[in-house]
C-alpha positions in Angstrom: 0.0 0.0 0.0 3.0 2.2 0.0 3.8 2.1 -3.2 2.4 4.8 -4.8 2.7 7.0 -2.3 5.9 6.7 -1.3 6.9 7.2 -5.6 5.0 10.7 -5.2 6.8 11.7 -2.1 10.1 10.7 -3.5 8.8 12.7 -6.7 7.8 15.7 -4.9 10.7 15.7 -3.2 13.0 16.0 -6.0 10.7 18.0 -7.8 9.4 20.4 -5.6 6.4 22.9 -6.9 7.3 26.5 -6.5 6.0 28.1 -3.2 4.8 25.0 -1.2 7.1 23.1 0.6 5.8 19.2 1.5 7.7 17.4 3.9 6.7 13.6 5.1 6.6 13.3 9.0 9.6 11.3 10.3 7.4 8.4 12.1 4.9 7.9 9.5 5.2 8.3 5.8 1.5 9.0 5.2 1.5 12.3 7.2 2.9 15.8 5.6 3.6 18.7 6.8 3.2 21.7 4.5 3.9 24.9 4.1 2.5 27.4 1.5 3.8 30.9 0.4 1.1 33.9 0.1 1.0 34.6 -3.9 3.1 37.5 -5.0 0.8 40.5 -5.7 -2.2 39.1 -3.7 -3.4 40.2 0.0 -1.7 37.2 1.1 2.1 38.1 -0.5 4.7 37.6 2.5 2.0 34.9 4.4 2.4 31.3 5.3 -0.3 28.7 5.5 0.6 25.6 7.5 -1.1 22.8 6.7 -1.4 19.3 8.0 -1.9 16.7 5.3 -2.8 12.9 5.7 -3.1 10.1 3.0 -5.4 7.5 4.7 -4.5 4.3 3.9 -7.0 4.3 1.2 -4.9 6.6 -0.8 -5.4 7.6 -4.0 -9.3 6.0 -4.0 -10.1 8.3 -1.0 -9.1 11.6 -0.5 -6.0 12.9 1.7 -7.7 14.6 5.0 -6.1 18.2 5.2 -6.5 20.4 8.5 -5.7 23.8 8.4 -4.9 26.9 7.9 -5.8 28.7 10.6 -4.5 32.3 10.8 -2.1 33.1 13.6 0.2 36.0 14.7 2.5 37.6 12.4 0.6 37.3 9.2 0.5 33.6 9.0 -1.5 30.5 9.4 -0.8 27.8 11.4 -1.7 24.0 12.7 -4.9 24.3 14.5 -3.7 22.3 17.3 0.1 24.4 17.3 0.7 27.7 17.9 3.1 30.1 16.3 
């Protein structure tokens, strides 16, 4: 069951998209933790959303469960369940 996802982390990884960073958790492969720029010339240039994304074991016939953003202090967004 890791198969595929483990070929798209390793992917993402090496081929990372412009302005989100996506980093597997240490103790478990299915859970992310991401981090988003603010768009350049948008009201959210210079923010970060933190996200916390998880592939269920499902994954890709269900959906990954995402939680976040919630906004924080200093123009950014963070876990729900972690402060700034």
């Amino acid at each position: 069951h890791f198969g595929r996802p483990r070929r798209e982390t390793q992917r993402l990884l090496a081929e990372p998209v412009p302005g989100i960073k996506a980093e597997p958790d240490e103790s478990n492969a299915r859970y992310f933790h991401v981090v988003i720029a603010g768009p350049q010339d948008s009201p959210f240039e210079g923010g970060t959303f933190k996200l916390e994304l998880f592939l269920p074991e499902e994954y890709p016939m269900a959906a990954p469960k995402i939680s976040g953003p919630q906004h924080c202090r200093s123009a950014q967004f963070c876990y729900r369940s972690r402060p700034c």
